[in-house]
Biopython code that builds the backbone (N, CA, C, O; Angstrom):
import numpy as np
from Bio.PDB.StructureBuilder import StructureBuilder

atoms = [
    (1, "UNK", "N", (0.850, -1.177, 0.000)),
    (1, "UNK", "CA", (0.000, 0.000, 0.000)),
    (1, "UNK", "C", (0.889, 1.231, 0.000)),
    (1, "UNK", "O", (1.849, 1.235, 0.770)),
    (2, "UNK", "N", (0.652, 2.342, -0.836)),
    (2, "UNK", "CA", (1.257, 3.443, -1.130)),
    (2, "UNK", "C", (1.523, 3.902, 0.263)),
    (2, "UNK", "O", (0.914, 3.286, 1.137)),
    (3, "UNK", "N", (2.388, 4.951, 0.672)),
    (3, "UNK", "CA", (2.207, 5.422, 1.876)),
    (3, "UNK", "C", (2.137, 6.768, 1.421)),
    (3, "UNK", "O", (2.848, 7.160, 0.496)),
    (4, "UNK", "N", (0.828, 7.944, 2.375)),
    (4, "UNK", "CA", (0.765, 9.049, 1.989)),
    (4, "UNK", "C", (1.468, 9.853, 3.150)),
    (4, "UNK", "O", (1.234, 9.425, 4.280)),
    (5, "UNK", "N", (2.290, 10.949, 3.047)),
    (5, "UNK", "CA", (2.779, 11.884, 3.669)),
    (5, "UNK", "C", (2.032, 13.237, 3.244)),
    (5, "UNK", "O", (1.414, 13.544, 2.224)),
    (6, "UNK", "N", (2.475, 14.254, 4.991)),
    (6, "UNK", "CA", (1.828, 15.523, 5.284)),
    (6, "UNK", "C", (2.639, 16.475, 4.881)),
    (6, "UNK", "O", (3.411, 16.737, 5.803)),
    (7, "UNK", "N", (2.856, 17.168, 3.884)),
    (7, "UNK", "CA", (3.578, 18.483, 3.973)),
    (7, "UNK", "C", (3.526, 19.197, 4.861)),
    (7, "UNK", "O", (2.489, 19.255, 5.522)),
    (8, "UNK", "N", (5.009, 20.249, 5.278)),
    (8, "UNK", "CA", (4.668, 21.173, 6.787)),
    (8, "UNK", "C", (3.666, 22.024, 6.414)),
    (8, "UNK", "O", (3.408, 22.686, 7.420)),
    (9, "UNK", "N", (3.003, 22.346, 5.564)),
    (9, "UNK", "CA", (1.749, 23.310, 5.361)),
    (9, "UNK", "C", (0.703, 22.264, 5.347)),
    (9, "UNK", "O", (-0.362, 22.560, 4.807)),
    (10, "UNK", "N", (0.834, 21.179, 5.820)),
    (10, "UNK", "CA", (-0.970, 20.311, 5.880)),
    (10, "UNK", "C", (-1.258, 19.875, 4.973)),
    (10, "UNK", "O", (-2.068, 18.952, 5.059)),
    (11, "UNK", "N", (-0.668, 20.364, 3.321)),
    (11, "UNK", "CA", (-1.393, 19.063, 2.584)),
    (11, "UNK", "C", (-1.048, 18.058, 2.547)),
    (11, "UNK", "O", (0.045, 17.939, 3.100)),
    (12, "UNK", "N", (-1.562, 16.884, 2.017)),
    (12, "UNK", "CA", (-1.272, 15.797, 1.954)),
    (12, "UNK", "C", (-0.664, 15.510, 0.299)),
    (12, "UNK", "O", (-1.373, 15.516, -0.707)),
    (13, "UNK", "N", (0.663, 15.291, 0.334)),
    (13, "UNK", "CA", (1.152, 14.807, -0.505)),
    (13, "UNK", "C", (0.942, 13.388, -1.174)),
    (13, "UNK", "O", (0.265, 12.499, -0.658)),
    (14, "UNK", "N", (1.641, 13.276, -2.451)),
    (14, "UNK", "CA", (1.410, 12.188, -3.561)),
    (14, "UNK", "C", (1.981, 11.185, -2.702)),
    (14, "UNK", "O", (2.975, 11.410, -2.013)),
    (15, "UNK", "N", (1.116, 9.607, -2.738)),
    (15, "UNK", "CA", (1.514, 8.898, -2.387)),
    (15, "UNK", "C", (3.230, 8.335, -2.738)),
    (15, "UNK", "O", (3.988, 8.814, -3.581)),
    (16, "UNK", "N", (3.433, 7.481, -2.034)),
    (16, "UNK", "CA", (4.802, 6.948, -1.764)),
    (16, "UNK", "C", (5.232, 5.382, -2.254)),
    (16, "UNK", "O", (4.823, 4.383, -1.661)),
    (17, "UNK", "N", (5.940, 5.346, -3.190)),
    (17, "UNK", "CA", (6.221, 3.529, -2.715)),
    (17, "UNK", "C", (7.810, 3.675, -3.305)),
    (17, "UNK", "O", (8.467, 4.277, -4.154)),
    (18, "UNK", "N", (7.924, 2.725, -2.275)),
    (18, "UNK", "CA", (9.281, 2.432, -2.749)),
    (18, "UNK", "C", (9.918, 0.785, -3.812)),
    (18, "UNK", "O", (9.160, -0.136, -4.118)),
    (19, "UNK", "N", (10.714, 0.814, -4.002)),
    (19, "UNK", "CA", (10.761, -0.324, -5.328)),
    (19, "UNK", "C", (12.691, -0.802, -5.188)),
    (19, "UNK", "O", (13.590, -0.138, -4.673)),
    (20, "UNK", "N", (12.742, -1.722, -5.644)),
    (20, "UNK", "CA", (14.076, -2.186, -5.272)),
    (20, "UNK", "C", (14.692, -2.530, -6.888)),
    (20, "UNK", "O", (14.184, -3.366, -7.635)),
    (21, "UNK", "N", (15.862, -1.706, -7.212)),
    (21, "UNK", "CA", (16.269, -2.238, -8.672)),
    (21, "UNK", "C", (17.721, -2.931, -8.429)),
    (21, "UNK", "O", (18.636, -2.777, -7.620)),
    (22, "UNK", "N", (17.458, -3.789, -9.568)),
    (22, "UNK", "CA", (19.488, -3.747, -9.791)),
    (22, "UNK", "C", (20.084, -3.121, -10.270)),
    (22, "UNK", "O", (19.661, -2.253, -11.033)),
    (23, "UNK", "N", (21.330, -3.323, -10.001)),
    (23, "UNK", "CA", (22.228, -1.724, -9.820)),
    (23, "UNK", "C", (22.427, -1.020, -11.432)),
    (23, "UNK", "O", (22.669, 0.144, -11.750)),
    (24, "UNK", "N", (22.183, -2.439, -12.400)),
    (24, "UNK", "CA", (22.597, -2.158, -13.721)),
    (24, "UNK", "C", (21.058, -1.109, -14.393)),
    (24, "UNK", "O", (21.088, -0.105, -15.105)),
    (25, "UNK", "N", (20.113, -1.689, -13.938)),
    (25, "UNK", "CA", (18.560, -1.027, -14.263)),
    (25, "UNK", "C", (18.780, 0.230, -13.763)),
    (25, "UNK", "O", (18.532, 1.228, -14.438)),
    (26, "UNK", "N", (19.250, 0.289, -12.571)),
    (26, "UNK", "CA", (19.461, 1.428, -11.727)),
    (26, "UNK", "C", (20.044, 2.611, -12.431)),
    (26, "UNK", "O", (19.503, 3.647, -12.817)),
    (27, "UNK", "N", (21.793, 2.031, -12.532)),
    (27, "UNK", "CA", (22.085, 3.257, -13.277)),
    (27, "UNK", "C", (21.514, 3.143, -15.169)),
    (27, "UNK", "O", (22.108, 3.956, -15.877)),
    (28, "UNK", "N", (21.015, 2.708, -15.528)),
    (28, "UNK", "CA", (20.301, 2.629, -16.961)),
    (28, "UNK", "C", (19.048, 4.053, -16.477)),
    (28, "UNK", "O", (18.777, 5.054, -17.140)),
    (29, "UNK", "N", (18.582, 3.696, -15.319)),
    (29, "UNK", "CA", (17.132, 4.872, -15.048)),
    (29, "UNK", "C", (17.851, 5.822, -14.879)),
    (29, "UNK", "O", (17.417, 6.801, -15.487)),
    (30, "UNK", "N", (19.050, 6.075, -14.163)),
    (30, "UNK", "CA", (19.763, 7.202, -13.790)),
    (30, "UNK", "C", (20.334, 7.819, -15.063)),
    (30, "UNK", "O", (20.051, 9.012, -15.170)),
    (31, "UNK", "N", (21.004, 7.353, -15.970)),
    (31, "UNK", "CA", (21.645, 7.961, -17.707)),
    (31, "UNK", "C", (20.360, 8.443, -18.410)),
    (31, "UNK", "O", (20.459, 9.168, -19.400)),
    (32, "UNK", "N", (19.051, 8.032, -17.890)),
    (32, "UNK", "CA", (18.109, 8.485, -18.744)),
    (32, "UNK", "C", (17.865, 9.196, -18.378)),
    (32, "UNK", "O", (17.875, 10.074, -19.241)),
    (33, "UNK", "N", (17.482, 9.675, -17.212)),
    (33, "UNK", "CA", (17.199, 11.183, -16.313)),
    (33, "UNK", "C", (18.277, 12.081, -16.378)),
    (33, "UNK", "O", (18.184, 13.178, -15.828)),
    (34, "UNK", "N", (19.356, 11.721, -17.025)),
    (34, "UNK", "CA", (20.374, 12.473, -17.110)),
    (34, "UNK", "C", (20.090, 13.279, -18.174)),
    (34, "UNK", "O", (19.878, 14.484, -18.037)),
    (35, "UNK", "N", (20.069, 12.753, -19.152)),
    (35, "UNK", "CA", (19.365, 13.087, -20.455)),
    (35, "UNK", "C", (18.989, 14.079, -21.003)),
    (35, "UNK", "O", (19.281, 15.027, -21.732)),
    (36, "UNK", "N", (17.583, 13.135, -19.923)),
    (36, "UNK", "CA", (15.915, 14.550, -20.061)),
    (36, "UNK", "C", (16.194, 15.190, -18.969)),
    (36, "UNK", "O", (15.272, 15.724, -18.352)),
    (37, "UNK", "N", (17.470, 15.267, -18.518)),
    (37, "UNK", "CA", (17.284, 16.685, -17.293)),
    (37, "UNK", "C", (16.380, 16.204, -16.700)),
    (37, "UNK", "O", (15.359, 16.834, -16.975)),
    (38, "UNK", "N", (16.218, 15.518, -16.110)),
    (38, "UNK", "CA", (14.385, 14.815, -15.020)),
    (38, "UNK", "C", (15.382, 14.089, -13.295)),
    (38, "UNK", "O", (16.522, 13.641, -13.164)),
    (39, "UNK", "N", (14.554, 14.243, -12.567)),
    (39, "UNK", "CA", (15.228, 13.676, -11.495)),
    (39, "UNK", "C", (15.205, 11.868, -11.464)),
    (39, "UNK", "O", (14.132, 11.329, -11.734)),
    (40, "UNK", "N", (15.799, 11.438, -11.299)),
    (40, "UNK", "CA", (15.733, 9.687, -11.419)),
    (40, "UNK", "C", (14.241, 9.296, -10.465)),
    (40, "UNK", "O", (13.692, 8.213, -10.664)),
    (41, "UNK", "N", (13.913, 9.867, -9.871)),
    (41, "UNK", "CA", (12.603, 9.683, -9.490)),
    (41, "UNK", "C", (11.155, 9.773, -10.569)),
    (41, "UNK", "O", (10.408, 8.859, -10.918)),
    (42, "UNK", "N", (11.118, 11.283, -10.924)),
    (42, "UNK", "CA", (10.763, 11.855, -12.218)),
    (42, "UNK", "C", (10.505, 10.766, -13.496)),
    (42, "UNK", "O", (9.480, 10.347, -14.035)),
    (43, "UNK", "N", (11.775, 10.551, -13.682)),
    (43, "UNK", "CA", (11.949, 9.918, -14.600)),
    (43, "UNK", "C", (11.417, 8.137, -14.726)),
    (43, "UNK", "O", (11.278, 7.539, -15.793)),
    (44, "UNK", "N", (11.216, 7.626, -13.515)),
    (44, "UNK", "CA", (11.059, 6.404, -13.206)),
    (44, "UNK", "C", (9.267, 6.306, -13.147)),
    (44, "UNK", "O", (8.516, 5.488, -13.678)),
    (45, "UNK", "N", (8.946, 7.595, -12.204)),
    (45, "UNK", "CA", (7.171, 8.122, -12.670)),
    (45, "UNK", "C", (6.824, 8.007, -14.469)),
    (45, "UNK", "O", (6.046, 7.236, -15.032)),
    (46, "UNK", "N", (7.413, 8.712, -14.864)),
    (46, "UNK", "CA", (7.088, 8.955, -16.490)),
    (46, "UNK", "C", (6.857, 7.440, -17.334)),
    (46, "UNK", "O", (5.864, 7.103, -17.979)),
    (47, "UNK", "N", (7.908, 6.800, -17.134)),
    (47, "UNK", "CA", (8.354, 5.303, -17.246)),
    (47, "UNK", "C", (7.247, 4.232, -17.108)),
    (47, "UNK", "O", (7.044, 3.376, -17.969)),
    (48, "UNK", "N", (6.436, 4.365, -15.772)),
    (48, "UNK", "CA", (5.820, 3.682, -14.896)),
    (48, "UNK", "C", (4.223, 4.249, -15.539)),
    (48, "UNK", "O", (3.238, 3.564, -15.817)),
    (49, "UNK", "N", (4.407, 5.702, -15.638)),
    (49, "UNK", "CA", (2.877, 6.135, -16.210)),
    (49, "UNK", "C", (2.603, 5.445, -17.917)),
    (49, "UNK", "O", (1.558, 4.897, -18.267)),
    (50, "UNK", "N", (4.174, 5.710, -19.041)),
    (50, "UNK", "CA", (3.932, 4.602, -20.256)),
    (50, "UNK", "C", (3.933, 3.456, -20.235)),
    (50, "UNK", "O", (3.513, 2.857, -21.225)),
    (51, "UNK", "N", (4.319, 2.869, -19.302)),
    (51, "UNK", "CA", (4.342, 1.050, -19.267)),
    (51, "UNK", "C", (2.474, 0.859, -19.117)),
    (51, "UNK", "O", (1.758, 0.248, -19.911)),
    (52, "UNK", "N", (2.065, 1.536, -17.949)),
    (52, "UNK", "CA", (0.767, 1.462, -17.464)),
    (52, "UNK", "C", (-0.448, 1.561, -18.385)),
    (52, "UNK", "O", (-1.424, 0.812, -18.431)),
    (53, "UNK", "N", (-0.156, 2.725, -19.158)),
    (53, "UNK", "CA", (-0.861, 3.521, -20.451)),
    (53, "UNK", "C", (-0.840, 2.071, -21.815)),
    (53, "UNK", "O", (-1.719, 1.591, -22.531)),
    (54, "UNK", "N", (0.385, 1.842, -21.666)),
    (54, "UNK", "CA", (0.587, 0.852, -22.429)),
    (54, "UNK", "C", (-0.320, -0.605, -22.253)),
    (54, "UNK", "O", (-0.971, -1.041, -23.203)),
    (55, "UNK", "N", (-0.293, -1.076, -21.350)),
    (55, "UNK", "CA", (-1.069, -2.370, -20.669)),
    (55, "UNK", "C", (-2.285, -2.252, -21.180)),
    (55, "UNK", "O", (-2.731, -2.886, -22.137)),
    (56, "UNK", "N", (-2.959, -1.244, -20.390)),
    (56, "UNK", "CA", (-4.290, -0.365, -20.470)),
    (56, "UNK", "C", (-4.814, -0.768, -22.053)),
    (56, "UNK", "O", (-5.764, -1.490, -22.353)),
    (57, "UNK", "N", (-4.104, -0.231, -22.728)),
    (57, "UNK", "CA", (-4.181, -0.357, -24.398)),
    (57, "UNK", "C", (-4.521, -1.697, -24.904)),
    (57, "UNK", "O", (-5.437, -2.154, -25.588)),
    (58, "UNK", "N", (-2.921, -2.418, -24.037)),
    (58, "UNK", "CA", (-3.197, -3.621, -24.819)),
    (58, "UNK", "C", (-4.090, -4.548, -24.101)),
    (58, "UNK", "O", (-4.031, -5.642, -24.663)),
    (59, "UNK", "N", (-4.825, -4.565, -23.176)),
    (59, "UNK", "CA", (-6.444, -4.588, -22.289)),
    (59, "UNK", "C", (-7.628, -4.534, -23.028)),
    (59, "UNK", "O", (-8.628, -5.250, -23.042)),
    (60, "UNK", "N", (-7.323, -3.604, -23.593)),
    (60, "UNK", "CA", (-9.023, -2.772, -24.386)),
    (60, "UNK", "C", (-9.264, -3.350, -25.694)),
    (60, "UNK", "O", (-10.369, -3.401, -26.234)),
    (61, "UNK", "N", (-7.551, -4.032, -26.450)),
    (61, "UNK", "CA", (-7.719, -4.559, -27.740)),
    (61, "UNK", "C", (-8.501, -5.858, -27.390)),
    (61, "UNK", "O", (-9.537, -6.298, -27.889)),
    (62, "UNK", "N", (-7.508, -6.476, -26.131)),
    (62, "UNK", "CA", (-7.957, -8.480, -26.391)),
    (62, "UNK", "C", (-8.996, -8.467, -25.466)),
    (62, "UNK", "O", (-9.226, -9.529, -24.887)),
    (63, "UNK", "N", (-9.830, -7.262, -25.142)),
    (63, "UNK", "CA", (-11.107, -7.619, -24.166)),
    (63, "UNK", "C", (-12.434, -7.568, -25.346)),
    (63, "UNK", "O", (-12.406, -6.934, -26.401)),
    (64, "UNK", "N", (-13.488, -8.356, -24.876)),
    (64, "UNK", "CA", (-14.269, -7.975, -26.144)),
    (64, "UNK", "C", (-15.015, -6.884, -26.197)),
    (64, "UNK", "O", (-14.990, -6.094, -25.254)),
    (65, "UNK", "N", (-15.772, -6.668, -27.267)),
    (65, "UNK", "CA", (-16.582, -5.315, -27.460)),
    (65, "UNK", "C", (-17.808, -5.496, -26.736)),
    (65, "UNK", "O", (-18.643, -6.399, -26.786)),
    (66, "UNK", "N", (-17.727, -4.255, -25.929)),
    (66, "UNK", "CA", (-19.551, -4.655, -25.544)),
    (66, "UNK", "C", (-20.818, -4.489, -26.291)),
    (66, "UNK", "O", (-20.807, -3.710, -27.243)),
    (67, "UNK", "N", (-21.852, -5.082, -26.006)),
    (67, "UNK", "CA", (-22.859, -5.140, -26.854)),
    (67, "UNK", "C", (-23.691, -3.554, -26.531)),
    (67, "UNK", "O", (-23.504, -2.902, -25.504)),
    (68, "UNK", "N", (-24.456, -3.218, -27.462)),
    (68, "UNK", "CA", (-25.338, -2.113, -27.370)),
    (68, "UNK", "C", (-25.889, -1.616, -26.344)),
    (68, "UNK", "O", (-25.906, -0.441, -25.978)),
    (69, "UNK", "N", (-26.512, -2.863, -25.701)),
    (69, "UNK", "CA", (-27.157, -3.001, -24.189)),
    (69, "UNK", "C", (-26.243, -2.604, -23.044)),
    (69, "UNK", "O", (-26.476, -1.829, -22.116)),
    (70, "UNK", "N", (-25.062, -3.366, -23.339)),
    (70, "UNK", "CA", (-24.224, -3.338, -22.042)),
    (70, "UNK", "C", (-23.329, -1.947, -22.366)),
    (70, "UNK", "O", (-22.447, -1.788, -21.523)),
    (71, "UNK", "N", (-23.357, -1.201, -23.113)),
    (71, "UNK", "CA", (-23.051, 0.306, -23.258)),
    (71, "UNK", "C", (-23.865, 1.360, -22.520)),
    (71, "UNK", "O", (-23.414, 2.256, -21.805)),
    (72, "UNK", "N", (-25.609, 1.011, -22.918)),
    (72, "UNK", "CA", (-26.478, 1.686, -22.843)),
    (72, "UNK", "C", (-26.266, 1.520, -20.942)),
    (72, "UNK", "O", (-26.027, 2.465, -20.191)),
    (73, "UNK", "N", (-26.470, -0.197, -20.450)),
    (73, "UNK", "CA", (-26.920, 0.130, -19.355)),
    (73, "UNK", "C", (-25.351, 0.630, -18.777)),
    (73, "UNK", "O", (-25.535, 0.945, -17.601)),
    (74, "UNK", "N", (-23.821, 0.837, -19.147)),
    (74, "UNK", "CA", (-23.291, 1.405, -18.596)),
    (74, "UNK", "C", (-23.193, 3.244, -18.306)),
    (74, "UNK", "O", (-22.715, 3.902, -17.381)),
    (75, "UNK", "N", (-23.663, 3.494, -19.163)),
    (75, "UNK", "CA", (-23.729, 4.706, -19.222)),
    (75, "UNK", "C", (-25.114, 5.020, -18.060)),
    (75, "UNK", "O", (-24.857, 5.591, -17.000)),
    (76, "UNK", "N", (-26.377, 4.644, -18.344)),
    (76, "UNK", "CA", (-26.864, 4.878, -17.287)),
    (76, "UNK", "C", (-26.798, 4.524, -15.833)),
    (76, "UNK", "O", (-27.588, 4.945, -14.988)),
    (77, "UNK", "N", (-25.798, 3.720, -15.611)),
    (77, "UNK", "CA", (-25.432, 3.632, -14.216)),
    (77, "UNK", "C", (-24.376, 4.142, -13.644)),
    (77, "UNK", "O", (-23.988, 3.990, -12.486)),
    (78, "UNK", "N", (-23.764, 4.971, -14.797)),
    (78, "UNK", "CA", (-22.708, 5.769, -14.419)),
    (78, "UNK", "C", (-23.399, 7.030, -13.948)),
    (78, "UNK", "O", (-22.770, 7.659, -13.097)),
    (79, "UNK", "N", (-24.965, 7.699, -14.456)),
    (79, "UNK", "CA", (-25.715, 8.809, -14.097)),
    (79, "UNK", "C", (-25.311, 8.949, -12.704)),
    (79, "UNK", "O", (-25.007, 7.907, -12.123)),
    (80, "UNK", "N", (-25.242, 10.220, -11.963)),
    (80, "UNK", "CA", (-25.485, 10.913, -10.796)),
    (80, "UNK", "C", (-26.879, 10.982, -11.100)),
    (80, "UNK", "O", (-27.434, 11.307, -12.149)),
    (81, "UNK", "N", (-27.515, 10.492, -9.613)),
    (81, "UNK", "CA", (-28.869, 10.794, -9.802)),
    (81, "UNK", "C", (-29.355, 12.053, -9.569)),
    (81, "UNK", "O", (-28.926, 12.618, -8.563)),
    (82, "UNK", "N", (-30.377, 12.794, -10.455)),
    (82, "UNK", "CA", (-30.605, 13.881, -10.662)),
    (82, "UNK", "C", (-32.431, 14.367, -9.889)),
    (82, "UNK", "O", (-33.409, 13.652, -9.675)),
    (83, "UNK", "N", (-32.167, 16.093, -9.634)),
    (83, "UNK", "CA", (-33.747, 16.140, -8.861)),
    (83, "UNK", "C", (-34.493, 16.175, -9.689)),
    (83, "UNK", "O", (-34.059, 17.121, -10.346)),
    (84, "UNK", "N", (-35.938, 15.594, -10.528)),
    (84, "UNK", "CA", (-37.194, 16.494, -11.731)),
    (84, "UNK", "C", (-37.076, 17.973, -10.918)),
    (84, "UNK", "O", (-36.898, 18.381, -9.770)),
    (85, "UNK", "N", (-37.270, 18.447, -12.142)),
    (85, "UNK", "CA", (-37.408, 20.081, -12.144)),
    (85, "UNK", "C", (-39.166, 20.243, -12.317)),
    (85, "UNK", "O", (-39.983, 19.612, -12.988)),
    (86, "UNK", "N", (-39.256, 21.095, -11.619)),
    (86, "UNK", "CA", (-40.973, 21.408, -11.877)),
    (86, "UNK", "C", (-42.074, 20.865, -10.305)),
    (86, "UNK", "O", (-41.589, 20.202, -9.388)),
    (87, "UNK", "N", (-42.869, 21.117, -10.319)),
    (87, "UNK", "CA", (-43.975, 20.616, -9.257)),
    (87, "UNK", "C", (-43.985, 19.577, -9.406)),
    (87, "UNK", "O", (-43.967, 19.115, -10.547)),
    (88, "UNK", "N", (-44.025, 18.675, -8.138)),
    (88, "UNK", "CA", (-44.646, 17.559, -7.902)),
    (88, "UNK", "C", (-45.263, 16.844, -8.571)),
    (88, "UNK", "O", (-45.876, 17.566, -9.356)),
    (89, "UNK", "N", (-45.586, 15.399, -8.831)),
    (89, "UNK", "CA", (-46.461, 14.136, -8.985)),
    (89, "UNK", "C", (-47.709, 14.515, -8.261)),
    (89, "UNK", "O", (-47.486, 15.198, -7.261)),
    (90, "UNK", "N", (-48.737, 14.301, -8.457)),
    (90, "UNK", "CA", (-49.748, 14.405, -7.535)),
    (90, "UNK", "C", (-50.484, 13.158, -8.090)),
    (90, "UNK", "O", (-50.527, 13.112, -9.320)),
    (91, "UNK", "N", (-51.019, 12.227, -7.476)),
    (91, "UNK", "CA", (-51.581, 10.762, -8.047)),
    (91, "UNK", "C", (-53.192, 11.274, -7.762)),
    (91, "UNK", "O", (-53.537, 11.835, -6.722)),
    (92, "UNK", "N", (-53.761, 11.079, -8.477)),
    (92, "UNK", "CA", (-55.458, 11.405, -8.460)),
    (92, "UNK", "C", (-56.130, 10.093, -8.184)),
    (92, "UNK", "O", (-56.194, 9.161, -8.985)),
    (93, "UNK", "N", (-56.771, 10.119, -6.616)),
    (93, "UNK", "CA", (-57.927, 8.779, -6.569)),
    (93, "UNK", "C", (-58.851, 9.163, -6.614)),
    (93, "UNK", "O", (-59.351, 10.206, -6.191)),
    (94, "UNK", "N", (-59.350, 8.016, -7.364)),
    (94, "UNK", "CA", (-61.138, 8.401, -7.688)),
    (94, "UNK", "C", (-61.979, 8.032, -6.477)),
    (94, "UNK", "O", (-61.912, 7.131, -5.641)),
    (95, "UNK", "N", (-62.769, 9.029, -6.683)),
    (95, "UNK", "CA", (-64.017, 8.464, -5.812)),
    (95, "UNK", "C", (-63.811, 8.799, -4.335)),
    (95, "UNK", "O", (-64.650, 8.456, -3.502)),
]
sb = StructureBuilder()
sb.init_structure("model")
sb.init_model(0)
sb.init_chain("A")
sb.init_seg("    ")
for serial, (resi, resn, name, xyz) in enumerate(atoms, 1):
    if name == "N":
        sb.init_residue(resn, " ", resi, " ")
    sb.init_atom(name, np.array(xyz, "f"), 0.0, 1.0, " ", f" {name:<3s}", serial, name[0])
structure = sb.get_structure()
């Protein structure tokens, strides 16, 4: 689990994790941040956000397509439920 830290002004900063490389990966992440001018941290984020982006992608190709229905009912269950605008229902009994 990420760990989140407090900045001395109270916000709460970007989560935390730490990760263990070998030394050769290591300095390979470090010559690349050298580079792009990026901090080896920086640079290991950026890395971690295209690998991810990447997956994601290749997810969406080999998953199947959804059907019409299962669009329709996703979208409506994604709705925030909303107030009717206007007066009341009033139900009329007879008699």
């Amino acid at each position: 689990m990420p760990t989140r830290q407090t900045s001395s002004s109270g916000k709460p900063k970007s989560p935390r994790i730490q990760v263990v490389l070998p030394e050769d990966l290591c300095a390979l992440l470090t010559a690349m941040a050298e580079l792009e001018s990026r901090t080896v941290s920086n640079m290991a984020r950026v890395l971690i956000q295209q690998g991810v982006q990447r997956h994601e992608q290749e997810l969406e190709v080999s998953a199947p397509t959804p059907t019409r229905e299962e669009r329709l009912r996703f979208a409506f269950e994604s709705q925030q439920p909303r107030r009717l605008r206007g007066a009341p229902l009033r139900l009329h009994r007879p008699g």
